[in-house]
Chimera marker file (.cmm) of the C-alpha trace (Angstrom):
<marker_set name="trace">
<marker id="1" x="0.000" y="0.000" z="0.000" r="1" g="1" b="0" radius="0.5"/>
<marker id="2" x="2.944" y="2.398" z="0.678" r="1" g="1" b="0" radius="0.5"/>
<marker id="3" x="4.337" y="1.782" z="-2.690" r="1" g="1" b="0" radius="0.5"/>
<marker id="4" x="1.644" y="3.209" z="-4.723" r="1" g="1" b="0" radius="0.5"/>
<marker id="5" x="0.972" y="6.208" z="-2.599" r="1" g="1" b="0" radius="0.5"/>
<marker id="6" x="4.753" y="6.857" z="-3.494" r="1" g="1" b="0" radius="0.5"/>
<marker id="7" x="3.895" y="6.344" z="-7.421" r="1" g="1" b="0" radius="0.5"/>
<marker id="8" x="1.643" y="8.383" z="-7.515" r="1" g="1" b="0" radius="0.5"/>
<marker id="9" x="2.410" y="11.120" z="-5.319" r="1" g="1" b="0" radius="0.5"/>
<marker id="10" x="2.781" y="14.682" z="-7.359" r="1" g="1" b="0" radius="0.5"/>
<marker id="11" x="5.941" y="16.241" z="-7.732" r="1" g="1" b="0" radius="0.5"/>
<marker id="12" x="6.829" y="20.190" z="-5.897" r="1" g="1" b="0" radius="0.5"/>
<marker id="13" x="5.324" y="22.590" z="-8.064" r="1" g="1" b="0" radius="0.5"/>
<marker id="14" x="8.834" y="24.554" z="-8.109" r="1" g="1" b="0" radius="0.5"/>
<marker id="15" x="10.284" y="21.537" z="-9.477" r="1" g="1" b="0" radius="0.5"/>
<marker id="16" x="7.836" y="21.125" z="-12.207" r="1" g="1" b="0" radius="0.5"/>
<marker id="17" x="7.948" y="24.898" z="-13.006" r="1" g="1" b="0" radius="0.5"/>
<marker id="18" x="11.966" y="24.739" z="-12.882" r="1" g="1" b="0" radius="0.5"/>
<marker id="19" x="12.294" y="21.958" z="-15.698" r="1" g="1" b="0" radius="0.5"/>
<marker id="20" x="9.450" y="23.694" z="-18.144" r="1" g="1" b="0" radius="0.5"/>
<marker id="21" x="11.223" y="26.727" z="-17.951" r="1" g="1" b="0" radius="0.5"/>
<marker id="22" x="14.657" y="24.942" z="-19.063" r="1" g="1" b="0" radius="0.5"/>
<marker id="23" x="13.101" y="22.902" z="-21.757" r="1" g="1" b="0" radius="0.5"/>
<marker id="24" x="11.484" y="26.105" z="-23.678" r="1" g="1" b="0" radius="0.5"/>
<marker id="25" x="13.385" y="26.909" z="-26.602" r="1" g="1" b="0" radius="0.5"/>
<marker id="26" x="14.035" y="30.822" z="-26.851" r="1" g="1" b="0" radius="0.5"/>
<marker id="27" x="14.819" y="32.840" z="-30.420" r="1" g="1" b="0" radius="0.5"/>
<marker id="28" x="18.212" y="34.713" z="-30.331" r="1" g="1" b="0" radius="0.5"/>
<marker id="29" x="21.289" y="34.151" z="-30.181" r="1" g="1" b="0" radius="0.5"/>
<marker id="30" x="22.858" y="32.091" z="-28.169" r="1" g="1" b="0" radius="0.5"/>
<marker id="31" x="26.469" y="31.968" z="-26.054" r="1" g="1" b="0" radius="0.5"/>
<marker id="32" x="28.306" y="30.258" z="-24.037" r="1" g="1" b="0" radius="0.5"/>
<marker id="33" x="28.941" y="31.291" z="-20.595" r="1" g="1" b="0" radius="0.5"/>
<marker id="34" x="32.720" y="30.215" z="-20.848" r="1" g="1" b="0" radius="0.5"/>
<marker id="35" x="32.897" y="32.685" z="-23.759" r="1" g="1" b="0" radius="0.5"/>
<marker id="36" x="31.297" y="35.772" z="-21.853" r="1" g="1" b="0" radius="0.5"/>
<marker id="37" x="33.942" y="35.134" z="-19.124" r="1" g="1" b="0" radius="0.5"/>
<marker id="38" x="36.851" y="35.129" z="-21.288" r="1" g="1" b="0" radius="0.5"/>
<marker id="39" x="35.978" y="38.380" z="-22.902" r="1" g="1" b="0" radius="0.5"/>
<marker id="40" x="35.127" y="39.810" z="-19.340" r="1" g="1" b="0" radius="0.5"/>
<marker id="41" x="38.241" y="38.182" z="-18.467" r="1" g="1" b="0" radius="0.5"/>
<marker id="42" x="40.501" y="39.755" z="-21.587" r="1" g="1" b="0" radius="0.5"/>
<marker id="43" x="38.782" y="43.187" z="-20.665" r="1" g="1" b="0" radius="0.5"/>
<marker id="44" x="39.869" y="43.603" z="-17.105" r="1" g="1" b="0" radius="0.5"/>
<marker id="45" x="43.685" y="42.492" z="-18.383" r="1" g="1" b="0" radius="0.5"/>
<marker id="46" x="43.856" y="45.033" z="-20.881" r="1" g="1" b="0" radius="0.5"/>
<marker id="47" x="42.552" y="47.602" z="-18.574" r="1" g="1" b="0" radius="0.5"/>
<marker id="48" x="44.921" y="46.383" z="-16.217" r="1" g="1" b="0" radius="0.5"/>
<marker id="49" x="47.202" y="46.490" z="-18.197" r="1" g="1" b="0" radius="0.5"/>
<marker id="50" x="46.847" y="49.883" z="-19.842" r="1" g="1" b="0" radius="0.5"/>
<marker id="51" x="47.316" y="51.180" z="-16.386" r="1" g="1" b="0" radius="0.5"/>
<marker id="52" x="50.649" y="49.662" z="-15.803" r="1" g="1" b="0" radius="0.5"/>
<marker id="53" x="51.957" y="50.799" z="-19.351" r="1" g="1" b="0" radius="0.5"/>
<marker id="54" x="50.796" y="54.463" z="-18.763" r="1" g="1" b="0" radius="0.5"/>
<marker id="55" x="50.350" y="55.741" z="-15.455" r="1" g="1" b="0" radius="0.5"/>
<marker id="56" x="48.709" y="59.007" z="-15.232" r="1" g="1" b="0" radius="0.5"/>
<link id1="1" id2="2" r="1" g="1" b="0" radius="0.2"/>
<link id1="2" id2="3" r="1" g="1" b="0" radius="0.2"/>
<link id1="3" id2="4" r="1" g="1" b="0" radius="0.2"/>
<link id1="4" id2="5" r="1" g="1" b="0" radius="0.2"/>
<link id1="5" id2="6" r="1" g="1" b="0" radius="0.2"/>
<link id1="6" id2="7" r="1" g="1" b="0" radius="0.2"/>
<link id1="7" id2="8" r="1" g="1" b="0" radius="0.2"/>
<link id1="8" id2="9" r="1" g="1" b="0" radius="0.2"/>
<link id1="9" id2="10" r="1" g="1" b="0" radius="0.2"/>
<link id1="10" id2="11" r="1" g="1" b="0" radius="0.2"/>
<link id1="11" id2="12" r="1" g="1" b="0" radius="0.2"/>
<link id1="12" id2="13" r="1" g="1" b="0" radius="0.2"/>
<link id1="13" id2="14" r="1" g="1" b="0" radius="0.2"/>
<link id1="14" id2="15" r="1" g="1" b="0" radius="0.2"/>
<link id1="15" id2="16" r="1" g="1" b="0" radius="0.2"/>
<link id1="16" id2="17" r="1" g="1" b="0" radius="0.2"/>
<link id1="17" id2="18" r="1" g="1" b="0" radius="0.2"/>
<link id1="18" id2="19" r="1" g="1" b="0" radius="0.2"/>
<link id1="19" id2="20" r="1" g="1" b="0" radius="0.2"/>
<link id1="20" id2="21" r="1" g="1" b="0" radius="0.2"/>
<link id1="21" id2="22" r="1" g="1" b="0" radius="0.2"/>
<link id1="22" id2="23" r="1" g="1" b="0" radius="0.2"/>
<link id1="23" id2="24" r="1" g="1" b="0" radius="0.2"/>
<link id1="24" id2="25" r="1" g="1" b="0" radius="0.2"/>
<link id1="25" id2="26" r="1" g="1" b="0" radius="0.2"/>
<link id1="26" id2="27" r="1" g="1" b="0" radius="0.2"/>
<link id1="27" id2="28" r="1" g="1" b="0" radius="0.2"/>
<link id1="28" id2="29" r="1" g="1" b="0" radius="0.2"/>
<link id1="29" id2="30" r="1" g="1" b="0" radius="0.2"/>
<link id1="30" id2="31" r="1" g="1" b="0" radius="0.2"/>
<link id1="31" id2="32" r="1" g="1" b="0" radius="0.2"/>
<link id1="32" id2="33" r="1" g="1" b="0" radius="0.2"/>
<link id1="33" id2="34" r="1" g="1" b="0" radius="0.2"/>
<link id1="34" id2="35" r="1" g="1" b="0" radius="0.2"/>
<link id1="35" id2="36" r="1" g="1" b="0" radius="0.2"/>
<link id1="36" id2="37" r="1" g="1" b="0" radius="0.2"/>
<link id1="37" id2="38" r="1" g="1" b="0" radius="0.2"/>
<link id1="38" id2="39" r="1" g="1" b="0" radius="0.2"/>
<link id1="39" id2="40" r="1" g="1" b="0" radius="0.2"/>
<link id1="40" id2="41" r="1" g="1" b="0" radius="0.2"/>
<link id1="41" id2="42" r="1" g="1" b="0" radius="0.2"/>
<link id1="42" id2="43" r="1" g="1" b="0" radius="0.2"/>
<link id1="43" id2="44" r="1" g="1" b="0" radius="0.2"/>
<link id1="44" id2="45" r="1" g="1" b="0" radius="0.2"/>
<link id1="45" id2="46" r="1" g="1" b="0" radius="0.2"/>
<link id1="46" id2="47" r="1" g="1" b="0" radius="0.2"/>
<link id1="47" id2="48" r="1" g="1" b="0" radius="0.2"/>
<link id1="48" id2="49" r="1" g="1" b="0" radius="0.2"/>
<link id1="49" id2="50" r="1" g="1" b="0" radius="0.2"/>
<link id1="50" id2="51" r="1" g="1" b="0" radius="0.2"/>
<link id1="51" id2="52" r="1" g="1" b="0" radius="0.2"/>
<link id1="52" id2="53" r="1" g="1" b="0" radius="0.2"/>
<link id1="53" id2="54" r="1" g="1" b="0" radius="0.2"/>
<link id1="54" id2="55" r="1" g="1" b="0" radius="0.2"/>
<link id1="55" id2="56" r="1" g="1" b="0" radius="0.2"/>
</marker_set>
């Protein structure tokens, strides 16, 4: 009896909502979160160093 009251119980409503979300295909483009670091990344260097070649 406890086995099918564990079948069939319902699953969180966050968790449900959580994995539709994820599964809906958006238009755009798309990128890679490694690449968005690595330009952040590159940025701050340069800036850095910029500084460090010309010092105001």
């Amino acid at each position: 009896m406890s086995s099918s009251k564990k079948k069939n119980a319902p699953l969180p409503a966050s968790s449900a909502g959580l994995l539709r979300f994820f599964e809906d295909e958006t238009k755009g483009v798309k990128v890679r979160p490694e690449l968005i670091l690595g330009i952040a990344g590159g940025i701050i260097g340069v800036s850095i160093l910029i500084r460090v070649i010309f010092p105001v």
